[in-house]
KEZAGU-143338 format. One record per residue (C-alpha): residue number from 1; residue in three letters; chain; x, y, z. Coordinates in Angstrom, 1 decimal. Layout:
<rs>
+-----+---------+--------+--------+--------+--------+
: num : residuo : cadena :   east :  north :     up :
+-----+---------+--------+--------+--------+--------+
: NUM :     Ala :      A :      X :      Y :      Z :
...
+-----+---------+--------+--------+--------+--------+
</rs>
This chain:
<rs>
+-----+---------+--------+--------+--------+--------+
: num : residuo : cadena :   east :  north :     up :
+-----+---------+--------+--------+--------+--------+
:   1 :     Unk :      A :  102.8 :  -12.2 :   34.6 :
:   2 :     Unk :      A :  101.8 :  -16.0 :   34.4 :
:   3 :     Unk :      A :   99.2 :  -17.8 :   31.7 :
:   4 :     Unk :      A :   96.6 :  -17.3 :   34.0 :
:   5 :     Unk :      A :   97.4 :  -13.7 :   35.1 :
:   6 :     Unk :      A :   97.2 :  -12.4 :   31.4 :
:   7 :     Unk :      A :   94.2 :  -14.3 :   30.7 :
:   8 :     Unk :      A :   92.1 :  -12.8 :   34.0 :
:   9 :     Unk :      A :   94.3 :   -9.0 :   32.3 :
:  10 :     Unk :      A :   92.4 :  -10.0 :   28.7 :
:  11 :     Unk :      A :   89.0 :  -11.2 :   30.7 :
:  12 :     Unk :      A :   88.6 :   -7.6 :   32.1 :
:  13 :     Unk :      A :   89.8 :   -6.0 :   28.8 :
:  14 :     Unk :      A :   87.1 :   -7.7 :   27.1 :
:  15 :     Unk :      A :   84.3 :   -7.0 :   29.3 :
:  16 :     Unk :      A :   85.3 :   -3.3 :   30.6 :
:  17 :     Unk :      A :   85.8 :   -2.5 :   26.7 :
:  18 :     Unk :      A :   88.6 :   -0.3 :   27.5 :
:  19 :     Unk :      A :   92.9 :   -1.0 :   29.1 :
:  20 :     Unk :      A :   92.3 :    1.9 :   31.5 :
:  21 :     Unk :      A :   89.0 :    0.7 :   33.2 :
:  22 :     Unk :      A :   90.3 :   -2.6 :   33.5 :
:  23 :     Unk :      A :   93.5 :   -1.3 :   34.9 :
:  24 :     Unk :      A :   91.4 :    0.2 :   37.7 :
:  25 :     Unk :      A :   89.1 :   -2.7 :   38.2 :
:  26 :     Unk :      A :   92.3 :   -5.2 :   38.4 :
:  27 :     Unk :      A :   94.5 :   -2.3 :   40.7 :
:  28 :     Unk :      A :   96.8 :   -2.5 :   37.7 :
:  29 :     Unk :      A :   98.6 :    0.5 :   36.1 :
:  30 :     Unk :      A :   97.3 :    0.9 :   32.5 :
:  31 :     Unk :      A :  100.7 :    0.4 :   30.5 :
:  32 :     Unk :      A :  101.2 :   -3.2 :   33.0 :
:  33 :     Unk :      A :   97.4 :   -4.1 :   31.6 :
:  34 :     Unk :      A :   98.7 :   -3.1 :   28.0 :
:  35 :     Unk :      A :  102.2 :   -5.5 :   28.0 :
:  36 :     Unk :      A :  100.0 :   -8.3 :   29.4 :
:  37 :     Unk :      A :   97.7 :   -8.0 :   26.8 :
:  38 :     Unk :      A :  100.2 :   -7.5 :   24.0 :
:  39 :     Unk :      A :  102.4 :  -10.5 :   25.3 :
:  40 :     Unk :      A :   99.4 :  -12.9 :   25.0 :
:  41 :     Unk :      A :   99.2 :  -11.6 :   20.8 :
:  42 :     Unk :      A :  102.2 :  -12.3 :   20.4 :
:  43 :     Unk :      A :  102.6 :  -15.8 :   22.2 :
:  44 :     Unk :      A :   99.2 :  -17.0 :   20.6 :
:  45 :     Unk :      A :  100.3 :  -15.2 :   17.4 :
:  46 :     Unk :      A :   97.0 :  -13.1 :   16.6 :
:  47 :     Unk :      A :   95.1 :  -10.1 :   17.1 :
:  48 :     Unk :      A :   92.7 :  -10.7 :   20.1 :
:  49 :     Unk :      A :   91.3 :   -7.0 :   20.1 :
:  50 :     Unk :      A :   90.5 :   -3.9 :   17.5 :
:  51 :     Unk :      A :   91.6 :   -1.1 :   18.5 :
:  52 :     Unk :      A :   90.6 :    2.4 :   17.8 :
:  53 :     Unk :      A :   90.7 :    5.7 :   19.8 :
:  54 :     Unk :      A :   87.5 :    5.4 :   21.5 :
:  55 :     Unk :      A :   88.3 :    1.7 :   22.8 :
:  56 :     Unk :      A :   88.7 :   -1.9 :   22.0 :
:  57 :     Unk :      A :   86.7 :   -4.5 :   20.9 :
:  58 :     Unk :      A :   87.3 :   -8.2 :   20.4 :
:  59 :     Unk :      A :   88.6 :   -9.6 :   17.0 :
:  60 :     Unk :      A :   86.7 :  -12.8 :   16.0 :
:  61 :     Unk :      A :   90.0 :  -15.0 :   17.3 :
:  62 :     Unk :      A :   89.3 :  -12.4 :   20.9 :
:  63 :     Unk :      A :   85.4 :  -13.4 :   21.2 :
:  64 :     Unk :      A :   86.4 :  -17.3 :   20.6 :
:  65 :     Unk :      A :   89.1 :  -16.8 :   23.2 :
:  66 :     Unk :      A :   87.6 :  -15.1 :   26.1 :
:  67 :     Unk :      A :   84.6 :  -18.0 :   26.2 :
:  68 :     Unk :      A :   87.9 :  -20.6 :   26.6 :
:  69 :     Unk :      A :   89.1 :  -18.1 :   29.3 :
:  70 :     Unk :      A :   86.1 :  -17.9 :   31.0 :
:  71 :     Unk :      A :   85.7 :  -22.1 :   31.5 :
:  72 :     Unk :      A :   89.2 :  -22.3 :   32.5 :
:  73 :     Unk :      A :   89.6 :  -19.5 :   35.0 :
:  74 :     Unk :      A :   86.2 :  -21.0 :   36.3 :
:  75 :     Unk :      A :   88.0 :  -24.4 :   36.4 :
:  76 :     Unk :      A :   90.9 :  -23.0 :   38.4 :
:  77 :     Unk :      A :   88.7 :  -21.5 :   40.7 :
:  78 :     Unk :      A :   86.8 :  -24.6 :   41.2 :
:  79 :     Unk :      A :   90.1 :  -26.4 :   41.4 :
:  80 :     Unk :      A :   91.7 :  -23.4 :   44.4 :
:  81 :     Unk :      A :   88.0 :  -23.2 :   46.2 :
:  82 :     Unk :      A :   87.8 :  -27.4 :   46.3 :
:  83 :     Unk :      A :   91.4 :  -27.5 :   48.0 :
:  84 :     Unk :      A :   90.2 :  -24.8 :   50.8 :
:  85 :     Unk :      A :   86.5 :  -26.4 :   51.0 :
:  86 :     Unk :      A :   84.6 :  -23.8 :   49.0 :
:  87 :     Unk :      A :   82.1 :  -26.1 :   48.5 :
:  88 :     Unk :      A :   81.3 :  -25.3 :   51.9 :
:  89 :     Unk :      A :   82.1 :  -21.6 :   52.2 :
:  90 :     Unk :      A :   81.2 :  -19.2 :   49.7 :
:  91 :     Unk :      A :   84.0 :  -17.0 :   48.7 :
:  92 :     Unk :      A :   85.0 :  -15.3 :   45.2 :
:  93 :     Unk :      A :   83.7 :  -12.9 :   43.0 :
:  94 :     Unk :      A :   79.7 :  -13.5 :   42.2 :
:  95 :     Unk :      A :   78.4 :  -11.6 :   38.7 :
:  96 :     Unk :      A :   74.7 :  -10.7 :   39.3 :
:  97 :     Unk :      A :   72.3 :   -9.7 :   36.6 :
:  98 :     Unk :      A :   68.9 :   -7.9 :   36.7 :
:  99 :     Unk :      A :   66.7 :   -5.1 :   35.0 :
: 100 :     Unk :      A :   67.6 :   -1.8 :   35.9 :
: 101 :     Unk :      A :   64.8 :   -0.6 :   38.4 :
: 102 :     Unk :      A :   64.4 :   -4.3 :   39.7 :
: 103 :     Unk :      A :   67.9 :   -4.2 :   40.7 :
: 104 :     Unk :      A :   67.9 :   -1.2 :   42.0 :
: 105 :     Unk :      A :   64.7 :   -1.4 :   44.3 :
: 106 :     Unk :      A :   64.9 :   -4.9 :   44.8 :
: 107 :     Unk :      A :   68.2 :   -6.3 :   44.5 :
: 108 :     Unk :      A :   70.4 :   -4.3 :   45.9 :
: 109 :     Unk :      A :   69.5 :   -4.2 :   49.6 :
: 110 :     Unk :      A :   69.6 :   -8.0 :   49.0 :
: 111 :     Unk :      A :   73.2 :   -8.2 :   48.0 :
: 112 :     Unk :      A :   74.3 :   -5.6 :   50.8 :
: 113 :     Unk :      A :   72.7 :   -8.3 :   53.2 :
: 114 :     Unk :      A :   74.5 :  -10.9 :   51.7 :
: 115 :     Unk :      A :   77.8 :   -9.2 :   51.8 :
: 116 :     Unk :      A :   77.3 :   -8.8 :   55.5 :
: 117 :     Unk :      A :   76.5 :  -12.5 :   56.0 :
: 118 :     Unk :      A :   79.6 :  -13.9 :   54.2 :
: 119 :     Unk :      A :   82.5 :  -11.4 :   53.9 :
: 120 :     Unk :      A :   84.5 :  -13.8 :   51.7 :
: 121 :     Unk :      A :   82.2 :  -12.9 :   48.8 :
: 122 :     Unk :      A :   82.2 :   -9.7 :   46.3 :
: 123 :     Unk :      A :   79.8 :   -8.8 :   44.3 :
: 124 :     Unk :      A :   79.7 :   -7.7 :   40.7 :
: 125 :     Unk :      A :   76.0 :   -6.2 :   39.5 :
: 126 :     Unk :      A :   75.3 :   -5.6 :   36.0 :
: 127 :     Unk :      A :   71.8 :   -3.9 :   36.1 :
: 128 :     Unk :      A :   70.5 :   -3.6 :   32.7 :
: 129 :     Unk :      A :   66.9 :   -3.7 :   30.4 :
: 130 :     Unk :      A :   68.3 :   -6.4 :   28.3 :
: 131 :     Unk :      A :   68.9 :  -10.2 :   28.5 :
: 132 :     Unk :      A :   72.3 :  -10.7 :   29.7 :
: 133 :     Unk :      A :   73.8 :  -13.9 :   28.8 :
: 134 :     Unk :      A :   74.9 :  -15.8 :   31.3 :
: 135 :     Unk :      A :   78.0 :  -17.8 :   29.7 :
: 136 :     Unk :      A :   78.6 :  -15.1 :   26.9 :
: 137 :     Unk :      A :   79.0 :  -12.5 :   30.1 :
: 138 :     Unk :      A :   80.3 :  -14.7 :   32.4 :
: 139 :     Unk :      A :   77.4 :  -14.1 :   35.1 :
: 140 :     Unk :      A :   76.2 :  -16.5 :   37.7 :
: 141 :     Unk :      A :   72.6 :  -15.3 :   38.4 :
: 142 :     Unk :      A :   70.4 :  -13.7 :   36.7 :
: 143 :     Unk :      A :   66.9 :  -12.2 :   38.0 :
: 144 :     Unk :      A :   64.1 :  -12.8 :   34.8 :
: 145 :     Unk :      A :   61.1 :  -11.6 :   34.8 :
: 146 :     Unk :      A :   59.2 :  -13.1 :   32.1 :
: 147 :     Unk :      A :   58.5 :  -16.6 :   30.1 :
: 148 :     Unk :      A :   61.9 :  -18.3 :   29.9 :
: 149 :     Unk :      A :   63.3 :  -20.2 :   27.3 :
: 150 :     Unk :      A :   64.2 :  -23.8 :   26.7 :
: 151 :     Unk :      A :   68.1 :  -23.8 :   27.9 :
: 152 :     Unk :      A :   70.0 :  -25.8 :   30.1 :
: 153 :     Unk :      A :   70.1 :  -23.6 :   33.1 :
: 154 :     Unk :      A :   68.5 :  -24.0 :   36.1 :
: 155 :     Unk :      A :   65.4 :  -21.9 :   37.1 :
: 156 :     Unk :      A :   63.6 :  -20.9 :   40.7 :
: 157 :     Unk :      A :   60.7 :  -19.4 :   40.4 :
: 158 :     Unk :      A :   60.2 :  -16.2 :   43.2 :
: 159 :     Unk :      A :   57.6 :  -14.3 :   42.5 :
: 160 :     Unk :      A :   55.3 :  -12.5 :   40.0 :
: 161 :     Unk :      A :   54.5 :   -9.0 :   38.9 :
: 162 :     Unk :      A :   52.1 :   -7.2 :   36.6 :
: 163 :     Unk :      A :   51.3 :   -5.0 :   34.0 :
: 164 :     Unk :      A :   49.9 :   -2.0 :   35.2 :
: 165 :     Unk :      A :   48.6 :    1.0 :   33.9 :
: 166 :     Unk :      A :   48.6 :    4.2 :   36.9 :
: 167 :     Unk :      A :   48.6 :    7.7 :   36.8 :
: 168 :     Unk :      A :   48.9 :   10.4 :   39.2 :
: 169 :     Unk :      A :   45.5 :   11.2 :   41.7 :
: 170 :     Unk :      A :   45.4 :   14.9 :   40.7 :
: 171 :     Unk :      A :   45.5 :   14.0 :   36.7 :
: 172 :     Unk :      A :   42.9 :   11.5 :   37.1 :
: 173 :     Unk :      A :   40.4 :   14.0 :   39.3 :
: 174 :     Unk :      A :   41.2 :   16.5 :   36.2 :
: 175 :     Unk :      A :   40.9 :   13.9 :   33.4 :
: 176 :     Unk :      A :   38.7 :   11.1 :   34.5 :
: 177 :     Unk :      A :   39.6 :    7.9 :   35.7 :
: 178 :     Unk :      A :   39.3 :    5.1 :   32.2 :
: 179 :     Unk :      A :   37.2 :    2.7 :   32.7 :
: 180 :     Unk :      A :   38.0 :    1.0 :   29.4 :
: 181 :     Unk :      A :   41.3 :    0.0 :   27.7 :
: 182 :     Unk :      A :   40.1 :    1.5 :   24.4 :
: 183 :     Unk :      A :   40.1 :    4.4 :   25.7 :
: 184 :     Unk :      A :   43.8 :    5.0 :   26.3 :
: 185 :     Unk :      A :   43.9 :    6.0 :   22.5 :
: 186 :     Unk :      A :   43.0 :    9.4 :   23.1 :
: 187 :     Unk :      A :   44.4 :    9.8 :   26.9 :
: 188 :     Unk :      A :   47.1 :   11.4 :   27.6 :
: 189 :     Unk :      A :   49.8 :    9.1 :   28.3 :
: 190 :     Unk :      A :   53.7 :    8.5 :   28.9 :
: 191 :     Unk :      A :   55.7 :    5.8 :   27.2 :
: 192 :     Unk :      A :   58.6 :    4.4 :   28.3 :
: 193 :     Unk :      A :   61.1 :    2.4 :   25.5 :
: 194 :     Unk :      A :   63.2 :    0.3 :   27.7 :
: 195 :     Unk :      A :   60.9 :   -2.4 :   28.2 :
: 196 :     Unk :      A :   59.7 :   -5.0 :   25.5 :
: 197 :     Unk :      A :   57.7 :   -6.5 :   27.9 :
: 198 :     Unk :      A :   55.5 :   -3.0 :   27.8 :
: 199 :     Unk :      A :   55.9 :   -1.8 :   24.1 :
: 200 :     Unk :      A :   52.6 :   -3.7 :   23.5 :
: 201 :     Unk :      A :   49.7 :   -2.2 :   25.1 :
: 202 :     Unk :      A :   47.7 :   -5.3 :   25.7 :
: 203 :     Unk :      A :   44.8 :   -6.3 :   27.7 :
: 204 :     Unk :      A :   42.0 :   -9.0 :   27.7 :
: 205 :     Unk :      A :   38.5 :   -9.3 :   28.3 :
: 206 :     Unk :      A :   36.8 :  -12.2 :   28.8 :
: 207 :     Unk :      A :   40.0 :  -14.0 :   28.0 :
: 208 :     Unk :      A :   39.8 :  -12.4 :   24.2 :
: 209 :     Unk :      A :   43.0 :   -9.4 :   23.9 :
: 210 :     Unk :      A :   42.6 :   -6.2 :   23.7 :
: 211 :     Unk :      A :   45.6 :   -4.2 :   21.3 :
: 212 :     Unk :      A :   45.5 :   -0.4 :   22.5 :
: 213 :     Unk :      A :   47.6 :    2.2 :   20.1 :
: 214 :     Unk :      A :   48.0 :    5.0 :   22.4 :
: 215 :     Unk :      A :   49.8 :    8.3 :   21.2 :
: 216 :     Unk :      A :   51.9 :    9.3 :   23.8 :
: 217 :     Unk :      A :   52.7 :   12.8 :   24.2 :
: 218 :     Unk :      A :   55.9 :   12.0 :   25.8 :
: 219 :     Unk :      A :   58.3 :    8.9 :   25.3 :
: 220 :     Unk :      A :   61.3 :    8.8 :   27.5 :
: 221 :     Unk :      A :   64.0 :    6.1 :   27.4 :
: 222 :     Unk :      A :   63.5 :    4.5 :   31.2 :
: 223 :     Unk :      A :   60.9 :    3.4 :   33.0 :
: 224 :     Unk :      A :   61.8 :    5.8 :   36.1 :
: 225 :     Unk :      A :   61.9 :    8.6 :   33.7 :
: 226 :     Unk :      A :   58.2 :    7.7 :   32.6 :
: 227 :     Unk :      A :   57.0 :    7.2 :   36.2 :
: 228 :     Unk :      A :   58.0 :   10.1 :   37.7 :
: 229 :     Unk :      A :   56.6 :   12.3 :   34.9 :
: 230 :     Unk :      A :   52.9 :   10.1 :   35.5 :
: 231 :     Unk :      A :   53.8 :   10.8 :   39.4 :
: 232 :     Unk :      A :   54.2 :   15.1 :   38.2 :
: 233 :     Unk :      A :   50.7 :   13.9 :   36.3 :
: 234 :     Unk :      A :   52.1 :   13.7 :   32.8 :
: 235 :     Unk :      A :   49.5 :   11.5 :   32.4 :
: 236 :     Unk :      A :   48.7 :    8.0 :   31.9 :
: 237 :     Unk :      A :   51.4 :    5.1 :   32.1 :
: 238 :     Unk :      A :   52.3 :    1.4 :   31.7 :
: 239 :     Unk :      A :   54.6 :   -0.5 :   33.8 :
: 240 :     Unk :      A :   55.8 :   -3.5 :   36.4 :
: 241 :     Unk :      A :   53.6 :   -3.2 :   39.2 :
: 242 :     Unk :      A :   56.9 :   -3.9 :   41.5 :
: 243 :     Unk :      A :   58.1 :   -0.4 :   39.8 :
: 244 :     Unk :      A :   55.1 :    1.3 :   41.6 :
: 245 :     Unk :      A :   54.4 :   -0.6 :   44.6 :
: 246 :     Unk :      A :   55.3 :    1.7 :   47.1 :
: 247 :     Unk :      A :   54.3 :    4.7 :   45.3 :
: 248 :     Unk :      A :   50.7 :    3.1 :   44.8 :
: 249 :     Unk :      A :   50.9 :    2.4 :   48.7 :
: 250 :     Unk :      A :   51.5 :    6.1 :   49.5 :
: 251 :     Unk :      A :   49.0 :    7.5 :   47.2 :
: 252 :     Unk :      A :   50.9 :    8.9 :   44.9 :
: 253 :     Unk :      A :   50.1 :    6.8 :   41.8 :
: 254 :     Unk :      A :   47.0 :    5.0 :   41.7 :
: 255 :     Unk :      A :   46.3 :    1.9 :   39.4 :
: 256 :     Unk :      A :   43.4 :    1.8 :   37.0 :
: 257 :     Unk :      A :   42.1 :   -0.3 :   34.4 :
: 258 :     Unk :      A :   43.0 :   -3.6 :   36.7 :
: 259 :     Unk :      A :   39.8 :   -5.9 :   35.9 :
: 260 :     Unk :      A :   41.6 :   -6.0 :   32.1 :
: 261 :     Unk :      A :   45.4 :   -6.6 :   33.1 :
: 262 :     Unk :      A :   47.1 :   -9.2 :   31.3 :
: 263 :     Unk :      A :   47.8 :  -12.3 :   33.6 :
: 264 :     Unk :      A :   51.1 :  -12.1 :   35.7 :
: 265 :     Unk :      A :   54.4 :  -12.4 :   34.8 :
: 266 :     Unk :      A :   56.7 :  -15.1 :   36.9 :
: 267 :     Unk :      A :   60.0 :  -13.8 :   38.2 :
: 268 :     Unk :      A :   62.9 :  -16.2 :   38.3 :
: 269 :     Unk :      A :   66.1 :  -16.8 :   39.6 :
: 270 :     Unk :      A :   68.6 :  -18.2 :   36.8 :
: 271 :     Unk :      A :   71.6 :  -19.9 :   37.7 :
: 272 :     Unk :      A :   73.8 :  -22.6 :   36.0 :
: 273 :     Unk :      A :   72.9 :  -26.1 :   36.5 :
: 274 :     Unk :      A :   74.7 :  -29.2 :   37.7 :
: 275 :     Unk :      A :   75.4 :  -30.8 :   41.5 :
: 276 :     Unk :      A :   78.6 :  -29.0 :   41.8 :
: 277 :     Unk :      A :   77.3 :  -25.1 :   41.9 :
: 278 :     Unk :      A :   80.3 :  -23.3 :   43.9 :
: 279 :     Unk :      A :   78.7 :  -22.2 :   47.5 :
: 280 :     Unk :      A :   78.7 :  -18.6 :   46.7 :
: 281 :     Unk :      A :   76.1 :  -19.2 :   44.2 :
: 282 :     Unk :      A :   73.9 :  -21.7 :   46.3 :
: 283 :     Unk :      A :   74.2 :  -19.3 :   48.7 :
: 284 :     Unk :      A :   73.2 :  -16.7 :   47.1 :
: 285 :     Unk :      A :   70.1 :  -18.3 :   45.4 :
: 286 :     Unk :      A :   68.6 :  -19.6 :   48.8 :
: 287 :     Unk :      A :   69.3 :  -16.0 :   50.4 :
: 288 :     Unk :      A :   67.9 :  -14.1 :   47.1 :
: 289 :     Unk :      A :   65.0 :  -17.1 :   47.1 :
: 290 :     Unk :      A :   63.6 :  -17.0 :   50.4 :
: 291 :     Unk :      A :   63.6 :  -13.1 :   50.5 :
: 292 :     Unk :      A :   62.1 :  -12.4 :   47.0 :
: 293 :     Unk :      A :   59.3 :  -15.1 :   48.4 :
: 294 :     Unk :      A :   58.7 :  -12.7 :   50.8 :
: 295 :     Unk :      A :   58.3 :   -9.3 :   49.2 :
: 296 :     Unk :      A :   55.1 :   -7.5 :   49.3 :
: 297 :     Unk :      A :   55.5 :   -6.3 :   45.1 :
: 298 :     Unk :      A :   56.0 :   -9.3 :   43.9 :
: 299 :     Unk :      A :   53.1 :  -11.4 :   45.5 :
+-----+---------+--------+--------+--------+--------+
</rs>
């Protein structure tokens, strides 16, 4: 292998946490993945990974190196894409980033219409209920739904969404519908801990907050896992309105409590800045944009 094949071998070490995935995600063989990896240690003459028998992960000279393998495996594929006018066609590999059920219900069917409209472009999506750094992780747009920090990114906003509180229509008939915040202290309810964003049961009224404490009788570790049980009427719960839109518009969950939700939260598309964004990211960003514009949950 070449410099810049055992660099992209290391790249895919690093972020698959394991020689035999990337071996797969590279159509390698896993002892061809090890050699390149082990030739790069010993022409840079240090350890890039720790190994052990449940996987690798990067050494502190590893973590410095893949960010320098990322920027120059970037650069060469700006350098290859400007020599067959990428800047005009989008083509390569595009890393997408967004919370779990977002991705899912939302972006998804937007990426397999993409992939349809230009077929030079693959798509790798890392759903997850964390912020995913774009230049640690080597993505090249992120979906944040949110306040967003000061950073040198660039930022289109495409929507917002709520903080809701629903619950089944045959739990509220048999319990009562609240007509108070306070009194989700002694509801029945269903917690969720994969969101930060609904840890904090918070309300306002009259522009003053209101800090609920509610005692759930059942936490669960995803917000699907928490909705479906409030859908089976578990009881009460909180979540992203988009999460429940179309459950809300069959009548299977109904909202309650609305004149005391929290104002909304903007949604954002995330993408590096700079005039020379590579056309599979400007391409994405105006598809992604205009749709996400359009979408009935996040109005």
């Amino acid at each position: 292998m070449d410099r810049f094949q055992e660099m992209q071998v290391f790249q895919a070490v690093a972020e698959e946490q394991s020689f035999n995935r990337a071996a797969r995600r590279l159509a390698l063989s896993a002892p061809s993945v090890t050699r390149a990896v082990a030739a790069l240690e010993k022409r840079i003459g240090t350890e890039l990974f720790h190994r052990t028998t449940r996987g690798v992960r990067l050494s502190d000279s590893g973590e410095r190196f893949l960010a320098d393998c990322r920027r120059i495996l970037a650069d060469l594929e700006e350098a290859e894409g400007a020599a067959a006018s990428s800047q005009s066609q989008a083509r390569g590999e595009l890393v997408v980033t967004a919370p779990v059920l977002f991705g899912e219900l939302v972006v998804a069917p937007l990426m397999l219409e993409f992939l349809e409209r230009e077929p030079g472009v693959t798509i790798r999506a890392v759903f997850a209920d964390r912020v995913v750094s774009l230049v640690e992780e080597g993505v090249d747009v992120a979906v944040r739904i949110g306040p967003l920090p000061d950073s040198g990114l660039a930022a289109k906003r495409v929507g917002h969404v709520r903080r809701v509180v629903c619950a089944s229509p045959a739990f509220l008939a048999a319990h009562g519908r609240p007509t108070h915040p306070r009194e989700l202290a002694s509801a029945r309810t269903v917690a969720s801990s994969a969101s930060a964003l609904l840890s904090d049961w918070t309300f306002q009224e009259d522009d003053e907050p209101i800090r609920v404490r509610p005692a759930p009788r059942l936490v669960v570790s995803s917000n699907q896992a928490a909705i479906d049980a409030a859908r089976r009427g578990a009881g009460l719960t909180r979540v992203l309105s988009y999460q429940v839109d179309a459950l809300v518009g069959a009548g299977e969950l109904e909202r309650v409590l609305e004149a005391f939700e929290l104002p909304p939260l903007p949604v954002h598309l995330v993408y590096p800045g700079g005039r020379k964004l590579p056309a599979k990211i400007r391409a994405f960003v105006d598809h992604c944009g205009r749709a996400l514009r359009r979408h009935p949950a996040l109005r």
